[in-house]
LOMIMI-232272 format. One record per residue: residue in three letters; x, y, z of N, C-alpha, C, O in turn. Coordinates in steps of 0.1 Angstrom, whole numbers, padded with zeros to 4 digits, always signed. Example, Ala and Ser with C-alpha at 12.3 -4.5 7.8 and 13.67 -1.06 7.14 Angstrom:
<pts>
Ala+0132-0057+0078+0123-0045+0078+0132-0033+0078+0142-0033+0085/Ser+0128-0022+0071+0137-0011+0071+0129+0000+0079+0134+0011+0080/
</pts>
This chain:
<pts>
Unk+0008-0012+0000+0000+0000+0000+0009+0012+0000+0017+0013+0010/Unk+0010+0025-0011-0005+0025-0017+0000+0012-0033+0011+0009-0039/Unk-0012+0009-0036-0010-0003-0052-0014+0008-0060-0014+0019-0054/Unk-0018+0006-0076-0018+0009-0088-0032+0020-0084-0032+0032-0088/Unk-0042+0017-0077-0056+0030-0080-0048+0038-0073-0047+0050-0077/Unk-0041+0036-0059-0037+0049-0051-0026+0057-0057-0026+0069-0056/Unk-0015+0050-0064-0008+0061-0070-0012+0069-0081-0006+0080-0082/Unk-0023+0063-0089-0029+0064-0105-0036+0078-0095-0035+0089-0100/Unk-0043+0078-0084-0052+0089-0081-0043+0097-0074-0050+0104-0067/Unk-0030+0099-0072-0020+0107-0068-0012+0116-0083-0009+0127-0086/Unk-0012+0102-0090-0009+0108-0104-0019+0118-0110-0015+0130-0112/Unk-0028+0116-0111-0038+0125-0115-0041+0136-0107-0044+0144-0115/Unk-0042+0142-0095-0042+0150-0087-0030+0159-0086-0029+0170-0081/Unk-0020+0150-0094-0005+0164-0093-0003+0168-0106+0005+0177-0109/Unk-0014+0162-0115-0009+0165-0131-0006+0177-0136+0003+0180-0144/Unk-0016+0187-0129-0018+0200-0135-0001+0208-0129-0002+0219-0123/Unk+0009+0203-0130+0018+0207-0125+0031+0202-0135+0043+0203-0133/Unk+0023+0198-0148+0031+0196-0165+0030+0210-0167+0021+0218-0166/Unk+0045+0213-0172+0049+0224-0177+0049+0236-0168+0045+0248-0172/Unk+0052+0234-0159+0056+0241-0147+0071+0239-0145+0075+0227-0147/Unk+0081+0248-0142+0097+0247-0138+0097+0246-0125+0088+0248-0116/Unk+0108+0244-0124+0117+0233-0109+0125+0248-0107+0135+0251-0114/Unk+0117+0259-0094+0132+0265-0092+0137+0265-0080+0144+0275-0076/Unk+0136+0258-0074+0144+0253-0060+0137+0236-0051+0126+0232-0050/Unk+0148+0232-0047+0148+0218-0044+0148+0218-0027+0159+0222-0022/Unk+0140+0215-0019+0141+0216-0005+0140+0201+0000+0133+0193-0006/Unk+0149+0197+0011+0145+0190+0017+0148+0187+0033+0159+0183+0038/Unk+0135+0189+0037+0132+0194+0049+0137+0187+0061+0138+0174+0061/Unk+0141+0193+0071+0154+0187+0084+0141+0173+0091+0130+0176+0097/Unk+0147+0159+0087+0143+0153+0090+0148+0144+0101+0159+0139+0097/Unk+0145+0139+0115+0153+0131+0122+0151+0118+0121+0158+0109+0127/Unk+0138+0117+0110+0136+0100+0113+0142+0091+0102+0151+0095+0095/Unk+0137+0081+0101+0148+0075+0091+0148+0081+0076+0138+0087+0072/Unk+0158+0081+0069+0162+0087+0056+0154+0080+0040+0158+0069+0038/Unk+0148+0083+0035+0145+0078+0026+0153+0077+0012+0155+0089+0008/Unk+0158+0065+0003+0169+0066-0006+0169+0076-0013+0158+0077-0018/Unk+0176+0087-0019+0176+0097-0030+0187+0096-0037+0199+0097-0033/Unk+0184+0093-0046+0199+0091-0059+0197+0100-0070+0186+0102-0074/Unk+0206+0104-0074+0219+0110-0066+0215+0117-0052+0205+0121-0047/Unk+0228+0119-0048+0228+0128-0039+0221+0139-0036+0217+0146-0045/Unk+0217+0142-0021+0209+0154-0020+0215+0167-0031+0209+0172-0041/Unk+0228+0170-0028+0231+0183-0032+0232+0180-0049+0230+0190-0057/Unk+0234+0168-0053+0235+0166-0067+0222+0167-0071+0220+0176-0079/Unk+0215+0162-0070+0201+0164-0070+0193+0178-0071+0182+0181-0077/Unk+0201+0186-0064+0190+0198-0064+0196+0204-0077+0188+0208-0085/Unk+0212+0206-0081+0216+0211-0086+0211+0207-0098+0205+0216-0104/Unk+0211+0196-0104+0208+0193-0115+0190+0194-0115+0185+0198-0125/Unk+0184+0191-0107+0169+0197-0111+0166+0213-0112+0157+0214-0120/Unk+0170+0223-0107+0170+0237-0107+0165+0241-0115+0169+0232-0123/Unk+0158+0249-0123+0155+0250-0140+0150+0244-0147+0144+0250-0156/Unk+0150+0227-0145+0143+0221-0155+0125+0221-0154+0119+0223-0144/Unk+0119+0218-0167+0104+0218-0166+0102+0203-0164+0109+0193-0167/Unk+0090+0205-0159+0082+0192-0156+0073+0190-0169+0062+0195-0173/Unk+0079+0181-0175+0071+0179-0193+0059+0172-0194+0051+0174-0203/Unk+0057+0162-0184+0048+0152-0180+0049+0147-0165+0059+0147-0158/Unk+0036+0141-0161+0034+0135-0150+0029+0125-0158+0023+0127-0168/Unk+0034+0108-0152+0031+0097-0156+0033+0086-0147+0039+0088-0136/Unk+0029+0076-0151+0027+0067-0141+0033+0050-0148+0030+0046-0159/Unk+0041+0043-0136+0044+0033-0142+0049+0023-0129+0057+0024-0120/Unk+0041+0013-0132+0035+0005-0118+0028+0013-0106+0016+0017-0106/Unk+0036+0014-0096+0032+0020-0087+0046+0028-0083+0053+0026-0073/Unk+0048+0038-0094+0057+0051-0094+0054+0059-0097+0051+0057-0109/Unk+0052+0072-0092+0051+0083-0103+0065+0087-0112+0077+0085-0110/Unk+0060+0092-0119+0071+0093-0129+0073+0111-0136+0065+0114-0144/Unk+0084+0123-0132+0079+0132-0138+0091+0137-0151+0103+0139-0149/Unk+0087+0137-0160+0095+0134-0173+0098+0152-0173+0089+0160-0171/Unk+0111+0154-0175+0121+0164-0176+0121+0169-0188+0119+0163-0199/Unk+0126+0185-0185+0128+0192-0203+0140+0199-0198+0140+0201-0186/Unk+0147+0201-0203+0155+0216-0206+0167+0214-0210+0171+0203-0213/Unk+0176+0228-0212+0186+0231-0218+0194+0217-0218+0196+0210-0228/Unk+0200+0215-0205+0212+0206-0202+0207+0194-0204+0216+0186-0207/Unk+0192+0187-0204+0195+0175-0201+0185+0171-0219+0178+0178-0227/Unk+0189+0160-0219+0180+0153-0233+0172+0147-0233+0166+0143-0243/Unk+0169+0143-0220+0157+0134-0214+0157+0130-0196+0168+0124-0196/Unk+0154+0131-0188+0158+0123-0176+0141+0119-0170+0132+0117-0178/Unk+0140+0119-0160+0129+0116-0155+0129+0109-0142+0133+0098-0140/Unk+0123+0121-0129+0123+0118-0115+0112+0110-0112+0101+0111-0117/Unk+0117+0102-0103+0109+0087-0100+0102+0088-0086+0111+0089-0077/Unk+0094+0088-0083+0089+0088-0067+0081+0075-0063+0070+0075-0067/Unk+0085+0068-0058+0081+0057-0057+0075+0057-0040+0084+0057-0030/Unk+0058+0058-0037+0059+0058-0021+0061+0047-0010+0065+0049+0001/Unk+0058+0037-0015+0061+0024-0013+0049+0024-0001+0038+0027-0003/Unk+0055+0020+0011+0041+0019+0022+0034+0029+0026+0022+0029+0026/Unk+0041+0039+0030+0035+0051+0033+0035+0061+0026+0026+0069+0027/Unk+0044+0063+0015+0046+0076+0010+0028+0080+0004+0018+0074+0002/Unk+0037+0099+0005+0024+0107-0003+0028+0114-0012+0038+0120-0008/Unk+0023+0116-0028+0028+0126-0034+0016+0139-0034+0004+0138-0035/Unk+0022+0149-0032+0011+0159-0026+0009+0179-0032+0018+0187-0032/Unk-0002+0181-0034+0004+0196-0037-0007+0205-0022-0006+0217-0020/Unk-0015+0195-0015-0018+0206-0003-0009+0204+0009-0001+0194+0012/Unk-0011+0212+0015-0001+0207+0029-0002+0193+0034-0012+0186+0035/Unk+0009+0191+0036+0009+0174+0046+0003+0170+0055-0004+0178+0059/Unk+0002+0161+0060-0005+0151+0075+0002+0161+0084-0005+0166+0092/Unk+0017+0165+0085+0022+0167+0092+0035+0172+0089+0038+0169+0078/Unk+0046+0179+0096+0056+0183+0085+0067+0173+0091+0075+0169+0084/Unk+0067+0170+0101+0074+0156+0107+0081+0149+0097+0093+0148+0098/Unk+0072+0142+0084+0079+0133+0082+0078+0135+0062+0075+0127+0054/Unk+0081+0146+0062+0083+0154+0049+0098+0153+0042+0108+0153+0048/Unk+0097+0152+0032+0109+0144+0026+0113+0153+0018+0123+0159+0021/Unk+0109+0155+0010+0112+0165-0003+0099+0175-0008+0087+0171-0006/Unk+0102+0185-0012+0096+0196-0015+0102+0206-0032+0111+0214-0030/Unk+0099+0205-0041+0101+0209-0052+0092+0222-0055+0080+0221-0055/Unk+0098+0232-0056+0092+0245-0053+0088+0251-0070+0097+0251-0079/Unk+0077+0254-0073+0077+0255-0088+0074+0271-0091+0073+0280-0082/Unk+0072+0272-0104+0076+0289-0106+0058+0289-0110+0055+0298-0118/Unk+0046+0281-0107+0035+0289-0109+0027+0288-0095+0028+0279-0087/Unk+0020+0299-0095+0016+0309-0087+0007+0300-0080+0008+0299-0067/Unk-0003+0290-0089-0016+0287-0079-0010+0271-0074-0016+0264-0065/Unk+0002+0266-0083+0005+0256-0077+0020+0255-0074+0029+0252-0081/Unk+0020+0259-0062+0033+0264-0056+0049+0252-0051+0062+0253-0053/Unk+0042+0244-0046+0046+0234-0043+0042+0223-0047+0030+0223-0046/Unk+0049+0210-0053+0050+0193-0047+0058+0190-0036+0069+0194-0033/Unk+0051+0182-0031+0054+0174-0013+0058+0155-0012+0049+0147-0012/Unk+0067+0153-0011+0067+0141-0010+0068+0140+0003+0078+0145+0008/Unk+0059+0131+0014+0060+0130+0029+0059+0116+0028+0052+0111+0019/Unk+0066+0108+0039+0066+0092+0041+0071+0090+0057+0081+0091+0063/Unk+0058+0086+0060+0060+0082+0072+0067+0072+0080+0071+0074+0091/Unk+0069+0061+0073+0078+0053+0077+0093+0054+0066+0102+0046+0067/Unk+0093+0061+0059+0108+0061+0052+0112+0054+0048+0123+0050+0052/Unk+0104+0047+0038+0104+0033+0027+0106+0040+0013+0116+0036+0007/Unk+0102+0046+0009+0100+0053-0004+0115+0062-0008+0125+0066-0002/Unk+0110+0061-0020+0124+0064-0028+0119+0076-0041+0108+0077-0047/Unk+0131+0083-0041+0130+0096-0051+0144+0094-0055+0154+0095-0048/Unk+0143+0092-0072+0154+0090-0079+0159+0093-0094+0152+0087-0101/Unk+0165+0098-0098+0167+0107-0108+0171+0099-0122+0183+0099-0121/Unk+0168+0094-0132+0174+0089-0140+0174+0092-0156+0164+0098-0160/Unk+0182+0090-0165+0184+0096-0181+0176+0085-0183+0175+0076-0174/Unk+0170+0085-0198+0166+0079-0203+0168+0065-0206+0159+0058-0209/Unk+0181+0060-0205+0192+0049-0205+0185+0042-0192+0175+0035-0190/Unk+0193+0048-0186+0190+0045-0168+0174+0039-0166+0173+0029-0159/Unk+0164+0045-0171+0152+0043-0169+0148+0032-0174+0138+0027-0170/Unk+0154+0027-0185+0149+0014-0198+0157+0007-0189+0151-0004-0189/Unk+0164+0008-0184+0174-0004-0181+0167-0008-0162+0167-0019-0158/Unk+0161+0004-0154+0162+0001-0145+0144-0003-0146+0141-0012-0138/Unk+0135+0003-0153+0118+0002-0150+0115-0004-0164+0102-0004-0166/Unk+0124-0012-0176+0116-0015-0186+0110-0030-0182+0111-0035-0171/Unk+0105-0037-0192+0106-0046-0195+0112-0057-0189+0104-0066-0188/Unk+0129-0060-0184+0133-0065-0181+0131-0066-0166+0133-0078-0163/Unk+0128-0056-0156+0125-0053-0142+0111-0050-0140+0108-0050-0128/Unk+0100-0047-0148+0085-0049-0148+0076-0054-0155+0078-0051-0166/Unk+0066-0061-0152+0062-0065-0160+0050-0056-0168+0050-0045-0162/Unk+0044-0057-0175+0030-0046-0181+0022-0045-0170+0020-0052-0160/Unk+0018-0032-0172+0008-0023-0166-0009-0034-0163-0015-0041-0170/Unk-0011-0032-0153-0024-0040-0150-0034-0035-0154-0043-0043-0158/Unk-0038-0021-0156-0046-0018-0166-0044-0016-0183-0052-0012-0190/Unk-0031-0021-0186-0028-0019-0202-0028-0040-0208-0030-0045-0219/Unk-0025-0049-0194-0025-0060-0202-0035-0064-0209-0046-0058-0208/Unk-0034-0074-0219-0050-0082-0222-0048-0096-0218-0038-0102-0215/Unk-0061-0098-0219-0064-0110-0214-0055-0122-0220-0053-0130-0210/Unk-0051-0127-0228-0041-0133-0233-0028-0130-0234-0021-0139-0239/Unk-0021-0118-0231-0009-0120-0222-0008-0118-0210+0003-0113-0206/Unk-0018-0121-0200-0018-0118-0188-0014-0135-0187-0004-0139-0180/Unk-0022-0144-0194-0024-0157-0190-0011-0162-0196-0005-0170-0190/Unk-0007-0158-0210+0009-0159-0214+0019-0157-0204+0029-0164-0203/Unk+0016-0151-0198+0031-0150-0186+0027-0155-0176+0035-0151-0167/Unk+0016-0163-0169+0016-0168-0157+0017-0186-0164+0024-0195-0159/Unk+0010-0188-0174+0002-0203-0173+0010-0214-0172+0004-0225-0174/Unk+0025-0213-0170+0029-0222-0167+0035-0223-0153+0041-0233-0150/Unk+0034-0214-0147+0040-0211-0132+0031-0220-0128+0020-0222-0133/Unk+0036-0229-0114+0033-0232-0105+0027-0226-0093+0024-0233-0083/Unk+0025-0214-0094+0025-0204-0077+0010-0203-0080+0003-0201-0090/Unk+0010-0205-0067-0009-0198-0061-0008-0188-0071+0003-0185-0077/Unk-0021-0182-0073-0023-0176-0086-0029-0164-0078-0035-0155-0084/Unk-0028-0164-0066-0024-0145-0053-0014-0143-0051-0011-0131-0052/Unk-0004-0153-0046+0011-0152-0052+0016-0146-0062+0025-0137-0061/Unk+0012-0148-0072+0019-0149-0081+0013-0134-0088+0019-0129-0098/Unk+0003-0127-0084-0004-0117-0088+0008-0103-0081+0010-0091-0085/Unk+0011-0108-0073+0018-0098-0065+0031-0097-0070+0038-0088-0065/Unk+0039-0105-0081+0052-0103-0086+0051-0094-0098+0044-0096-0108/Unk+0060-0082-0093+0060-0069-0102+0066-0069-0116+0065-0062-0125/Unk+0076-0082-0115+0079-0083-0127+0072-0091-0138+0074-0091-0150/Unk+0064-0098-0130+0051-0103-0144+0040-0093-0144+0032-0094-0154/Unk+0037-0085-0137+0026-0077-0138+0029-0067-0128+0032-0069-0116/Unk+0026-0053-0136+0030-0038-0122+0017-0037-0120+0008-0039-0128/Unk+0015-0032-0108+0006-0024-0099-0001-0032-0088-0007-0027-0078/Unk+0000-0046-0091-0010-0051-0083-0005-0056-0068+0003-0065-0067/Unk-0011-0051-0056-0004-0054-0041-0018-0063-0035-0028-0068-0040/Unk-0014-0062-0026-0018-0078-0015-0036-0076-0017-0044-0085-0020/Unk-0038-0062-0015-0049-0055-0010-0061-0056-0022-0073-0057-0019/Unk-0056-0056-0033-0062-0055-0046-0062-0069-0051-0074-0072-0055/Unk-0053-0081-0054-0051-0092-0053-0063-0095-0049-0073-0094-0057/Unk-0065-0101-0034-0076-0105-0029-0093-0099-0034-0102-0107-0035/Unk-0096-0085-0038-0106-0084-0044-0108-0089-0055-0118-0096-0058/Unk-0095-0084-0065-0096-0091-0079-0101-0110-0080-0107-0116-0089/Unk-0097-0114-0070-0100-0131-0074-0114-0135-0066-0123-0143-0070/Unk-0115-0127-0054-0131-0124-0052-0141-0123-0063-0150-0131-0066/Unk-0138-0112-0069-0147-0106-0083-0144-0118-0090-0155-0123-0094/Unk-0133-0124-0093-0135-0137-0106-0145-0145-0101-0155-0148-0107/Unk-0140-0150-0088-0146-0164-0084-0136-0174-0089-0138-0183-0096/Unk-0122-0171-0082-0111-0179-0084-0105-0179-0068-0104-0170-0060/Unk-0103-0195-0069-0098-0193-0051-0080-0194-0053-0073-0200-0061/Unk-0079-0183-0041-0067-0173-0039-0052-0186-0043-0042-0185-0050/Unk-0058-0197-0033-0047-0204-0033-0046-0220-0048-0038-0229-0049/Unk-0056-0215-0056-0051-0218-0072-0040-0221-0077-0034-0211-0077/Unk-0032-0235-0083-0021-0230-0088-0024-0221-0103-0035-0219-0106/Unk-0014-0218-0109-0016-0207-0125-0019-0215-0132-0028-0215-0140/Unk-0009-0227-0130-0011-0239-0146-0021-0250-0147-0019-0261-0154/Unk-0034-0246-0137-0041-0253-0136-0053-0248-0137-0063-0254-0132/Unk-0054-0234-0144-0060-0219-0143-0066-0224-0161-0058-0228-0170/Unk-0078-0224-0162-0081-0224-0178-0082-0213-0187-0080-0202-0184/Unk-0085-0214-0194-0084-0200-0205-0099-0187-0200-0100-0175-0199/Unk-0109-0201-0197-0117-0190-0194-0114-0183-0180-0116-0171-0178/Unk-0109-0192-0171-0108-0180-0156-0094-0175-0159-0088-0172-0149/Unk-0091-0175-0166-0077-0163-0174-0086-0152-0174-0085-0143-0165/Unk-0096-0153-0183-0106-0143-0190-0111-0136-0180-0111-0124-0180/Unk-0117-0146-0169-0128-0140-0157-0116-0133-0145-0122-0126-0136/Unk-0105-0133-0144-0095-0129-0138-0088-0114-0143-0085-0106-0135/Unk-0087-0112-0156-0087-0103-0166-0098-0089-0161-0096-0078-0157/Unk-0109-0096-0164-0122-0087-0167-0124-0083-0150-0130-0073-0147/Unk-0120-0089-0144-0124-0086-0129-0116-0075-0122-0121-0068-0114/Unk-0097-0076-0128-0091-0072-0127-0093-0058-0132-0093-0050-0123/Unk-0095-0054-0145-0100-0042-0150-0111-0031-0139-0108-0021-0133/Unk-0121-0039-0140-0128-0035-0134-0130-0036-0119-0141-0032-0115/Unk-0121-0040-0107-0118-0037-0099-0107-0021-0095-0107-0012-0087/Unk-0099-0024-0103-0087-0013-0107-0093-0003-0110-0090+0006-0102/Unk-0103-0001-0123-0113+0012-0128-0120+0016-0113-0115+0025-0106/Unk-0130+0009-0108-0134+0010-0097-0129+0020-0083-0134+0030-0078/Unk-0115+0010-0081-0111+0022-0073-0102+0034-0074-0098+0042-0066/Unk-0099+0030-0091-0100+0049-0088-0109+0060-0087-0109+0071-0082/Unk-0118+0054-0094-0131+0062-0092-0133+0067-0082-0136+0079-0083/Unk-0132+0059-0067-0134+0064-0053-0120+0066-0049-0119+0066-0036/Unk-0111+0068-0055-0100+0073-0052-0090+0067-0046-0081+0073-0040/Unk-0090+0056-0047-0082+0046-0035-0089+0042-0022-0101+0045-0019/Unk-0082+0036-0016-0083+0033-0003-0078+0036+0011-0068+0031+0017/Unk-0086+0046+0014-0075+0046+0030-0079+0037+0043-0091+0037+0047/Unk-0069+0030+0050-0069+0021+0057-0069+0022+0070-0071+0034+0071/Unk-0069+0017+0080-0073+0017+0092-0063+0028+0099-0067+0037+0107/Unk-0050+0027+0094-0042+0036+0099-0042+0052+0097-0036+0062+0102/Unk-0052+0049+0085-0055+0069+0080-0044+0073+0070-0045+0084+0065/Unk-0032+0064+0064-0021+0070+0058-0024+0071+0043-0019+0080+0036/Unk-0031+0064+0038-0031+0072+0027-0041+0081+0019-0053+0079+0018/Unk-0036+0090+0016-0041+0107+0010-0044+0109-0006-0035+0105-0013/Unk-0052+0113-0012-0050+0117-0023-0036+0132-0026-0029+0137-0016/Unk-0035+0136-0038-0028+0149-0036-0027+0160-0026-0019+0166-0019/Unk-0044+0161-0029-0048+0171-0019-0049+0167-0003-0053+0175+0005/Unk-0045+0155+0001-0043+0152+0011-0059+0153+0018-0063+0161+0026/Unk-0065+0144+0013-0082+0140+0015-0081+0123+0015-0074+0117+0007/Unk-0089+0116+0024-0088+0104+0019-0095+0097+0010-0107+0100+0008/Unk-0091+0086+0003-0104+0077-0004-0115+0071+0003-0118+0069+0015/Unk-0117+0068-0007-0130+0058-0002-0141+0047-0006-0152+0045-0003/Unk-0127+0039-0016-0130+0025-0018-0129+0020-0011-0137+0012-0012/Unk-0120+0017+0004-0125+0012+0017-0138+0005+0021-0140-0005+0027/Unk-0148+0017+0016-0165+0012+0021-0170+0005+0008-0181+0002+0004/Unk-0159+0002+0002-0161-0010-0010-0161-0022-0013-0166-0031-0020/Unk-0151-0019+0000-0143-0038-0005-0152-0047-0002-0162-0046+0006/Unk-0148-0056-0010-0158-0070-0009-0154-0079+0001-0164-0085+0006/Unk-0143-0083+0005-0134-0093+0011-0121-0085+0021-0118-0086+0033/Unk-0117-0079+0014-0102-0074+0023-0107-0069+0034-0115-0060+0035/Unk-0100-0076+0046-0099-0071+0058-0111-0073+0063-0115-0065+0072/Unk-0120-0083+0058-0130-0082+0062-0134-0098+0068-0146-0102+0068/Unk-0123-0105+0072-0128-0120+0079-0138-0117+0091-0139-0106+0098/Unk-0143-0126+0092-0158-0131+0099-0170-0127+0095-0180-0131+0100/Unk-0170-0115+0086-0184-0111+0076-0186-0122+0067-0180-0131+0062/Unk-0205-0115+0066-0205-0122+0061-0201-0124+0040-0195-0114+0035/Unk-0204-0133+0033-0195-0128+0021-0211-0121+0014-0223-0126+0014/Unk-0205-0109+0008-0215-0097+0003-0222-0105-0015-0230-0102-0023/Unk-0214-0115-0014-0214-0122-0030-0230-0131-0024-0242-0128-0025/Unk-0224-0143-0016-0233-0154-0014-0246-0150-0005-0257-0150-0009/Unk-0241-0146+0008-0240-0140+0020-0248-0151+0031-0258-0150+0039/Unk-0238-0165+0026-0241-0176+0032-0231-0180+0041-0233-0184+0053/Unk-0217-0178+0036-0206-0178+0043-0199-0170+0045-0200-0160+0038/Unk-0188-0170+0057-0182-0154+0060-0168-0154+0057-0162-0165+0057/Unk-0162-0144+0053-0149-0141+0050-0141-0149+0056-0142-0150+0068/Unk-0129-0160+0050-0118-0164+0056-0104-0154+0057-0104-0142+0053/Unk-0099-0158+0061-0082-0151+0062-0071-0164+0065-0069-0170+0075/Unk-0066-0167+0052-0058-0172+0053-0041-0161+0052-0039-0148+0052/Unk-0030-0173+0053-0016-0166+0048-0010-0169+0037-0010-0182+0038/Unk-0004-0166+0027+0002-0166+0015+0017-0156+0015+0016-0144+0017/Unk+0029-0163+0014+0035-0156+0013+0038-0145+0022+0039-0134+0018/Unk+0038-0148+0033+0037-0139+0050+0027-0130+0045+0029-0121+0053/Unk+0016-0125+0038+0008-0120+0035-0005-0127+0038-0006-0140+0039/Unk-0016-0117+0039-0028-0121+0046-0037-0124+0030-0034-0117+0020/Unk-0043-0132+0030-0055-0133+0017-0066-0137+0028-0066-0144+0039/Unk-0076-0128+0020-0094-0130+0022-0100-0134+0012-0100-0128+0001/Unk-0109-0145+0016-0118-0151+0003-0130-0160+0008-0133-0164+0020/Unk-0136-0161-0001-0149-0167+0000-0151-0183+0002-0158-0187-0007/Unk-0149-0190+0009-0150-0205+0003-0155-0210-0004-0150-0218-0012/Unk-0174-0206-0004-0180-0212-0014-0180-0201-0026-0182-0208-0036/Unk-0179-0189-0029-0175-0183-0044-0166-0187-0050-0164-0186-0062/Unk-0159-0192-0042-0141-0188-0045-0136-0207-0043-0128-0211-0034/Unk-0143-0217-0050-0141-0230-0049-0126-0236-0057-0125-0233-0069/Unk-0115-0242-0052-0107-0246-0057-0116-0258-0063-0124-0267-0059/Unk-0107-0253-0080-0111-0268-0093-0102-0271-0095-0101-0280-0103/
</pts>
């Protein structure tokens, strides 16, 4: 947390801040743990100073803001929030645990905020090179709302792994985390602990279409904020696909599908899965 709807609705909330310039780099006196920055702080600010912000984009669960100017020919700063982070243009939760601050030259949007509470999250600067080599293809796999249904099932159908397992490895497929997982195979009607190559073409299909439309869904309501309150849209508001879910986090209810049996919680991979028994029947 946040997965693919929470960054996608962080992406979209900072957008209007394309084609806006970088003219000073802050980052604010922090005592708690450090979050990675590459290059260097001081290298870092130097080389961002001046440059425009050409695009805001998104890729897995990173934002992405693609660079213009004089010196450089391409680069593109990576913010990745990982558990806690926020990418933000209203004030923070708090200034405690504020990381970086990119001060821009227009008037009504003055600031971006990156704040991370626990100091997992990473801001990282790379050329174009750097970026193919470090976020392409080789280190992720396609976007969970760009796959189709036949190379989703191309890259799993011969794996052996639970097919919740196996939803959560970023290099066969980006965006998808623990939290989304478990709805998505709810919505199929595929049980969590499935092997892949035992998965038929149609619950490919019904895994696919579920997945879409779980994903569409919550960005619509903007993400999810969770029991702890940490995550924010931009503006530092929370979502509220939370009062959606079907399954997550919801053992001993009853299931909203059948509403004969109630939520299990098993473990996968030191991770929690929720499912249905009787929706969610291993075949």
């Amino acid at each position: 947390m946040p997965e693919l709807p929470e960054v996608e609705t962080m992406r979209r909330g900072v957008a209007p801040i394309a084609g806006s310039r970088i003219v000073d780099v802050h980052f604010p006196r922090c005592r708690l743990k450090p979050i990675l920055v590459n290059p260097s702080r001081r290298s870092l600010r130097r080389r961002l100073e001046g440059l425009q912000i050409a695009a805001v984009e998104r890729i897995g669960k990173r934002i992405v803001l693609k660079l213009s100017g004089d010196q450089v020919g391409g680069h593109a700063l990576v913010i990745e929030p990982r558990m806690t982070g926020l990418v933000l243009l209203a004030d923070p939760p708090n200034t405690e645990h504020l990381r970086l601050g990119l001060k821009l030259d227009a008037e009504e949007i003055p600031w971006l905020w990156f704040w991370d509470r626990r100091g997992l999250g990473t801001v990282q600067l790379f050329s174009d090179e750097e970026f193919a080599d470090r976020l392409g293809p080789r280190y992720l796999g396609p976007d969970a709302l760009q796959v189709t249904a036949d190379e989703l099932r191309d890259r799993f159908r011969s794996s052996q792994r639970e097919i919740k397992v196996a939803l959560l490895d970023q290099k066969s497929l980006a965006g998808i985390g623990n939290l989304y997982a478990s709805e998505i195979l709810h919505v199929a009607k595929v049980h969590p602990q499935q092997r892949c190559h035992r998965l038929t073409r149609t619950r490919w299909q019904s895994i696919h279409e579920a997945m879409q439309m779980v994903l569409t869904e919550a960005i619509r309501y903007e993400g999810s904020t969770l029991g702890d309150g940490t995550y924010r849209n931009a503006l530092n508001q929370t979502g509220s696909y939370q009062n959606h879910h079907r399954v997550y986090n919801r053992a001993g209810d009853a299931c909203p599908c059948c509403e004969d049996q109630v939520i299990e919680r098993i473990v996968q991979a030191q991770r929690s899965t929720f499912f249905c028994k009787q929706c969610q029947r291993r075949r």
